[in-house]
Structure formats: C-alpha cells, structure tokens
Z-matrix of the N, CA and C atoms (Angstrom, degrees):
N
C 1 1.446
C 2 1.528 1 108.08
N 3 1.215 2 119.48 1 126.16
C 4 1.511 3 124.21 2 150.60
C 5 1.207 4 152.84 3 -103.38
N 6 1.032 5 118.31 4 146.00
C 7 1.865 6 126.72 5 -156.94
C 8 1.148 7 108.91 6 -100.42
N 9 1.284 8 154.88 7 89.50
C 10 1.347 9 149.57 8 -160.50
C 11 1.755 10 98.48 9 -98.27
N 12 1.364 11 130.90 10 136.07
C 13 1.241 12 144.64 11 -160.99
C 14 1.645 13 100.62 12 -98.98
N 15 1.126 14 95.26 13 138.79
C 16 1.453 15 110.82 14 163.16
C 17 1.763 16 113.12 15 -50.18
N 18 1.335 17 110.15 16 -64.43
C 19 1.457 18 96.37 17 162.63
C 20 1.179 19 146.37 18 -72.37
N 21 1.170 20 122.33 19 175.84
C 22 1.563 21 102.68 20 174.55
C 23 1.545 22 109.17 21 -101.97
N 24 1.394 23 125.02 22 17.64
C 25 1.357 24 123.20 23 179.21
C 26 1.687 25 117.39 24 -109.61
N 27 1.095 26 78.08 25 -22.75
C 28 1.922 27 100.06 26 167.10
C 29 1.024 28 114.33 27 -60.76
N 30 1.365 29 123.47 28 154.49
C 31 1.517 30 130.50 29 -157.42
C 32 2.068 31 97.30 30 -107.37
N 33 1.183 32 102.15 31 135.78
C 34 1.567 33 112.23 32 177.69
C 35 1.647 34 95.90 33 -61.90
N 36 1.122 35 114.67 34 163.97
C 37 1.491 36 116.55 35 172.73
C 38 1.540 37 95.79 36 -138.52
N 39 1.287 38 118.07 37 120.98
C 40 1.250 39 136.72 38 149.59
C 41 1.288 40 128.82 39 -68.23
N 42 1.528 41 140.50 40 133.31
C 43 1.462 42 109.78 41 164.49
C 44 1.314 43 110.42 42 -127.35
N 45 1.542 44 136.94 43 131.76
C 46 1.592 45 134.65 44 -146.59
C 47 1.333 46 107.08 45 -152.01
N 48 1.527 47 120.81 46 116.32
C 49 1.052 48 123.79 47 179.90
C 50 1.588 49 112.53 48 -25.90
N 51 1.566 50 93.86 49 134.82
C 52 1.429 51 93.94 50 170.00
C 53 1.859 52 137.79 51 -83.92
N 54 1.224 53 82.36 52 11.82
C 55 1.664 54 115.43 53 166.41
C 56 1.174 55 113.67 54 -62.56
N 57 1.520 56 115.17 55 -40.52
C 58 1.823 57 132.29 56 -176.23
C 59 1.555 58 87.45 57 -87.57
N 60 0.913 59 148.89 58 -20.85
C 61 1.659 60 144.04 59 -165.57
C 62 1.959 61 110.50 60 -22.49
N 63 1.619 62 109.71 61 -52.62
C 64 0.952 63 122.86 62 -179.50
C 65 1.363 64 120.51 63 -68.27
N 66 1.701 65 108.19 64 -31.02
C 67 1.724 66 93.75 65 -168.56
C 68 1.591 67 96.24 66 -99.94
N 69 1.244 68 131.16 67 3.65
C 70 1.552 69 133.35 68 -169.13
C 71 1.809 70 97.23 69 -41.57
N 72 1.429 71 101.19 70 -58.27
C 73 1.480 72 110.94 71 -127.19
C 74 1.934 73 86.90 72 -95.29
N 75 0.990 74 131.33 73 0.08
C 76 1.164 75 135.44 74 153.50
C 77 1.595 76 122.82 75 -105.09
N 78 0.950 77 105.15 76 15.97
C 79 1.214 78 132.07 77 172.55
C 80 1.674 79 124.50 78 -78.72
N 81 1.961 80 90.92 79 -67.42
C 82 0.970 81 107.19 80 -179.31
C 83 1.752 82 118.20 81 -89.26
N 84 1.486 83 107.12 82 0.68
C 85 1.223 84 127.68 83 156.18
C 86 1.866 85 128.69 84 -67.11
N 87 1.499 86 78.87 85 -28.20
C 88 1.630 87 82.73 86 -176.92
C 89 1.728 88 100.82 87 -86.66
N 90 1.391 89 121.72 88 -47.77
C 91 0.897 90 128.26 89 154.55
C 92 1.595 91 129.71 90 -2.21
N 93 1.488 92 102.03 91 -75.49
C 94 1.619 93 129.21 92 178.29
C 95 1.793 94 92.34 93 -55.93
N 96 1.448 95 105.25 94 -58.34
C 97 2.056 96 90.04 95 -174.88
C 98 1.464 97 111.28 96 -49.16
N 99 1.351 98 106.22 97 -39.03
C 100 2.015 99 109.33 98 -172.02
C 101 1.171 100 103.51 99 -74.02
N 102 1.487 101 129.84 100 -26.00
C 103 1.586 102 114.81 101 149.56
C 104 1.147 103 119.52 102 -38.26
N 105 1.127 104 120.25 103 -68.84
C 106 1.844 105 129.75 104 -163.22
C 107 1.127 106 99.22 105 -66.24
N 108 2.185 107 145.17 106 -16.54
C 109 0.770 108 119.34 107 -129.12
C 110 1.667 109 79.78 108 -111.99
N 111 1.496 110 92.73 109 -23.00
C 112 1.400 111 93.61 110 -168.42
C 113 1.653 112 123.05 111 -87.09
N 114 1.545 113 101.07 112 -22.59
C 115 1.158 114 134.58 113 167.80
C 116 2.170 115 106.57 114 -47.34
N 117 1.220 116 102.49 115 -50.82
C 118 1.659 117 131.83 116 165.95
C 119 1.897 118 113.12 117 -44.79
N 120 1.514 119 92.43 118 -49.65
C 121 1.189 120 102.40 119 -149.73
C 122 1.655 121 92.06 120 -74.99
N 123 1.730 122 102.74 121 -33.39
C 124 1.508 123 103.64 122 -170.57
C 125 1.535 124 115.07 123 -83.62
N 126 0.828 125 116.74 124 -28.54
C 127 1.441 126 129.13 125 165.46
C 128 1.610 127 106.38 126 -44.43
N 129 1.576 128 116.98 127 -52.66
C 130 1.640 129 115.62 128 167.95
C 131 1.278 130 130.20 129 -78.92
N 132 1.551 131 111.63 130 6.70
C 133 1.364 132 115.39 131 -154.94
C 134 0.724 133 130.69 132 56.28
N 135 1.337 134 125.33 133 39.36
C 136 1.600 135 129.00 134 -155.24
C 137 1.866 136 104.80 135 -101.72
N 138 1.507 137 127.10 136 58.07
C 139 1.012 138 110.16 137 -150.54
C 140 1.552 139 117.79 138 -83.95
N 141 1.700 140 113.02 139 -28.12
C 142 1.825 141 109.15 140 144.74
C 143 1.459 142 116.72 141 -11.29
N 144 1.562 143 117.77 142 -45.77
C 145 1.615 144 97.39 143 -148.06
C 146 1.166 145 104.23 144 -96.36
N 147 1.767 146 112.87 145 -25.22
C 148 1.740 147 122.96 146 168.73
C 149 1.649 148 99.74 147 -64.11
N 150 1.205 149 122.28 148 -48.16
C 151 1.641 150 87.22 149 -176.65
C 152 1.020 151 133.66 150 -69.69
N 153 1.477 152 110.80 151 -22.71
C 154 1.708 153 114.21 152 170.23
C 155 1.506 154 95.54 153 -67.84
N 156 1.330 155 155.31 154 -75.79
C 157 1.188 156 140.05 155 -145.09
C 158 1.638 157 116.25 156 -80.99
N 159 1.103 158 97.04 157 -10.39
C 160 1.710 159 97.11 158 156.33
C 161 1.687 160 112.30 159 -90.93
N 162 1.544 161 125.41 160 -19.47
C 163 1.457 162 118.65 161 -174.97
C 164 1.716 163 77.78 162 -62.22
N 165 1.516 164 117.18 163 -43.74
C 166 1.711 165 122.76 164 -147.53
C 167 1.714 166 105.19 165 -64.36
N 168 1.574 167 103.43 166 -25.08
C 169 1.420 168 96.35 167 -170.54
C 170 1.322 169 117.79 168 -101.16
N 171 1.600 170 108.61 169 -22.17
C 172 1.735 171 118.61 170 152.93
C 173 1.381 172 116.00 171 -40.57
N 174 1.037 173 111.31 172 -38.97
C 175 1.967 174 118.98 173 -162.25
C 176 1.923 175 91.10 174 -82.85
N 177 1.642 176 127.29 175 -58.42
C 178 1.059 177 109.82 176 174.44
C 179 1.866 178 159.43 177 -85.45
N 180 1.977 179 88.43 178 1.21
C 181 1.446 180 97.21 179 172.00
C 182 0.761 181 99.62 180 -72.19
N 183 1.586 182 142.14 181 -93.42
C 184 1.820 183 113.11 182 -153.66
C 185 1.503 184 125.31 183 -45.56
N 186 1.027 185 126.02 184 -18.88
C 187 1.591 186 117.11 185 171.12
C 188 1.154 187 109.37 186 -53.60
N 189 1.465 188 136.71 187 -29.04
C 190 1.425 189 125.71 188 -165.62
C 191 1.639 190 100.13 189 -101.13
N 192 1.532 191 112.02 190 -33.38
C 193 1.167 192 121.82 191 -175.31
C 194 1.692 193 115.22 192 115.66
N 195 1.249 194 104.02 193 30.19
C 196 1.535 195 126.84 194 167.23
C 197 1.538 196 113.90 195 -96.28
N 198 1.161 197 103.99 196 60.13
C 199 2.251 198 98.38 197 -175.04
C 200 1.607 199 102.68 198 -60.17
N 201 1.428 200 106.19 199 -21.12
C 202 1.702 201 96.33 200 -174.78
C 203 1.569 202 112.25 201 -69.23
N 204 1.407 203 122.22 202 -13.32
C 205 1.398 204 129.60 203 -153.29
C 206 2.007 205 78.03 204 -99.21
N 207 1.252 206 93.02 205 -53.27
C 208 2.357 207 75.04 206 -166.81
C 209 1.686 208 94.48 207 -62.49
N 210 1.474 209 115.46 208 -35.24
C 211 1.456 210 106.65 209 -162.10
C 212 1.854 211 102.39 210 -54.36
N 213 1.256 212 116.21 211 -61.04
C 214 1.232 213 125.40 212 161.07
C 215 1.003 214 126.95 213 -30.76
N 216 1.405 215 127.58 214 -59.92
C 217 1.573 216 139.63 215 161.35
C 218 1.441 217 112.78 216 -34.80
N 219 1.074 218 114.01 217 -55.62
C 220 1.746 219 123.05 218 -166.48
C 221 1.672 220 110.74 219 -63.81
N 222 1.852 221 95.91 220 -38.30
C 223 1.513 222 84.13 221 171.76
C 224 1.417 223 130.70 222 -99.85
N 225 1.425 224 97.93 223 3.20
C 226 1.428 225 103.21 224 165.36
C 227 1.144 226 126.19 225 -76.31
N 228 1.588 227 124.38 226 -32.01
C 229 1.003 228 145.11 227 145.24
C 230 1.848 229 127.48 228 -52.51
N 231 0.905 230 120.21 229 -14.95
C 232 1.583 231 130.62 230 175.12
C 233 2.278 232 86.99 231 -95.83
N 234 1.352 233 108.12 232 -63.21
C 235 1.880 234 79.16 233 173.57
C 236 1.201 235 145.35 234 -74.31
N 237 1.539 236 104.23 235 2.48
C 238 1.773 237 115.41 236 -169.51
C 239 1.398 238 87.07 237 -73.73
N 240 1.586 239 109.66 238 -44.32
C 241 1.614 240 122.20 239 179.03
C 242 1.814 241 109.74 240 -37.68
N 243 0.982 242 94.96 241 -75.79
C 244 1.532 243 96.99 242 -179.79
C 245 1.864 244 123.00 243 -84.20
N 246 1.581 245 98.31 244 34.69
C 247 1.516 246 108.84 245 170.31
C 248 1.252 247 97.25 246 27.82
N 249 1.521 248 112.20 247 57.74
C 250 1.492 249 106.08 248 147.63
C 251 1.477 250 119.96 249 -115.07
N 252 1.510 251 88.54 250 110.27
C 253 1.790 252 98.26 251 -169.12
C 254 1.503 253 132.06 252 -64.77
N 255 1.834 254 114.08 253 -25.61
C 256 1.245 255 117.20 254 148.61
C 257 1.627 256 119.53 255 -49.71
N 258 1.332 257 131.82 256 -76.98
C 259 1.319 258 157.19 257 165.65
C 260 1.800 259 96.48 258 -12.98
N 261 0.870 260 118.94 259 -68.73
C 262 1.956 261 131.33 260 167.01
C 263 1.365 262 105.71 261 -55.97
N 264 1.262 263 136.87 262 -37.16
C 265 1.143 264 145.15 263 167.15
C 266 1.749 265 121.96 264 -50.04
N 267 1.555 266 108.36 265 -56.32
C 268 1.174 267 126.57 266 174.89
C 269 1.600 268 114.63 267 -82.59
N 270 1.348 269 103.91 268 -35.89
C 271 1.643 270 85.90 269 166.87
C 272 1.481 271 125.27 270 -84.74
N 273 1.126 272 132.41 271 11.63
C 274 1.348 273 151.42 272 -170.43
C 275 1.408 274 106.49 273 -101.95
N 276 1.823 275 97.40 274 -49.71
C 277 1.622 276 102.82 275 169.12
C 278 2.191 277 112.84 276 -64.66
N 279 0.953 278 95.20 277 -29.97
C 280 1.918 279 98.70 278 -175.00
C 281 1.694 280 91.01 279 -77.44
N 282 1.431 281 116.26 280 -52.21
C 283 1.312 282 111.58 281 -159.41
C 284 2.018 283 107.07 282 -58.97
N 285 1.004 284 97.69 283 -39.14
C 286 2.261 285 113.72 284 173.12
C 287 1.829 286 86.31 285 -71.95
N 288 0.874 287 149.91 286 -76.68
C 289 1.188 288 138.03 287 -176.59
C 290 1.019 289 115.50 288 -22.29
N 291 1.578 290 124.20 289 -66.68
C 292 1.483 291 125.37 290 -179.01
C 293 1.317 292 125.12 291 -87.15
N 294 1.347 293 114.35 292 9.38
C 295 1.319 294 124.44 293 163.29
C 296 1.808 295 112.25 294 -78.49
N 297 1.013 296 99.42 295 -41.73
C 298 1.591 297 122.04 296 -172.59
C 299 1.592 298 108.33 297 -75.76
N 300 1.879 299 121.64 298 -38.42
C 301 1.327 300 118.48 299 149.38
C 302 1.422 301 139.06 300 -59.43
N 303 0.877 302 102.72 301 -50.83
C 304 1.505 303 131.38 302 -172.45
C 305 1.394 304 97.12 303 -29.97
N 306 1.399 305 131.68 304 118.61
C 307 1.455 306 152.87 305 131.27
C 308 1.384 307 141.05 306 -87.27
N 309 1.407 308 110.31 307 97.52
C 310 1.597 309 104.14 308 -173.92
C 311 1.203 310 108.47 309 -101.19
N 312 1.675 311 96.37 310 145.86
C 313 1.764 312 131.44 311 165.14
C 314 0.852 313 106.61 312 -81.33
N 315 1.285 314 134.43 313 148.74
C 316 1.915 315 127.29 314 155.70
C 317 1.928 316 78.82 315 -120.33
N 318 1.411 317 78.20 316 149.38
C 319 1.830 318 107.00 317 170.45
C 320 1.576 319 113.17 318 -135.43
C-alpha cells in the first residue's frame, strides 16, 4: 500500500510484507540501474529498448508492492511507443523522483 504525501518533499511510504524484507533493497537497486538504463536509451533515441524495459518494469512493481513503478511504467511505455521524446522524458523524470522518495515499511 502507498501513502503519497501532501508535499512533494516528503518521502512516499510504502508498506511491504516483511517477508520481502531481503529482496527490497536490491530491488530498488536494480531499479535505480533501469533508470540510467533507460535514461541511456533516451539520450540515443533508442525507443525499442524503453519499451521493452518499461513492458519489464510494468510486469514487476506491483509484485513487490510498488503500483507507482507499473503505473509509471505503463506510461512510459505507451510514449516510447509513439517516440515521444518529451513524454519519456517526463516519466523518467517522475519515475527518479519516486525512486529518490520512496520509503519502505515492512509489516
């Protein structure tokens, strides 16, 4: 479940079984590389490789309990589609945003 903050400097709060405790933090590590990776990809126009790795990252935020990561994913993936390089731009910028908020609970 997530808590989205009134501000925008406030940290998102996640809360994720504490069963996942172990894979969280490599998780959100792998995450941070598919930032840069995608970040890479747009820089070359490379927009093939953003939609596959956003189809890739749609399929795994909610599994952990990140809906903001598929919500994000999906539309980053709907503009890589239509090589729209602003549109990839801005969700790349939200997607590093909420990487950089993001606070997890385990329960």
């Amino acid at each position: 479940m997530e808590k989205h903050p009134q501000d925008s400097a406030d940290k998102i709060i996640v809360e994720v079984d504490a069963d996942l405790e172990d894979l969280i933090p490599g998780f959100l590590e792998r995450r941070q590389q598919d930032l840069q990776t995608l970040k890479t990809a747009l820089e070359h126009g490379d927009f093939e490789q953003i939609q596959k790795l956003a189809h890739t990252l749609k399929g795994v935020g909610g599994g952990y309990g990140f809906d903001a990561i598929t919500d994000i994913s999906q539309q980053l993936q709907l503009a890589a589609e239509q090589h729209a390089a602003d549109a990839v731009a801005e969700n790349l910028a939200e997607l590093e945003t909420y990487l950089q908020r993001v606070e997890v609970i385990f329960i």
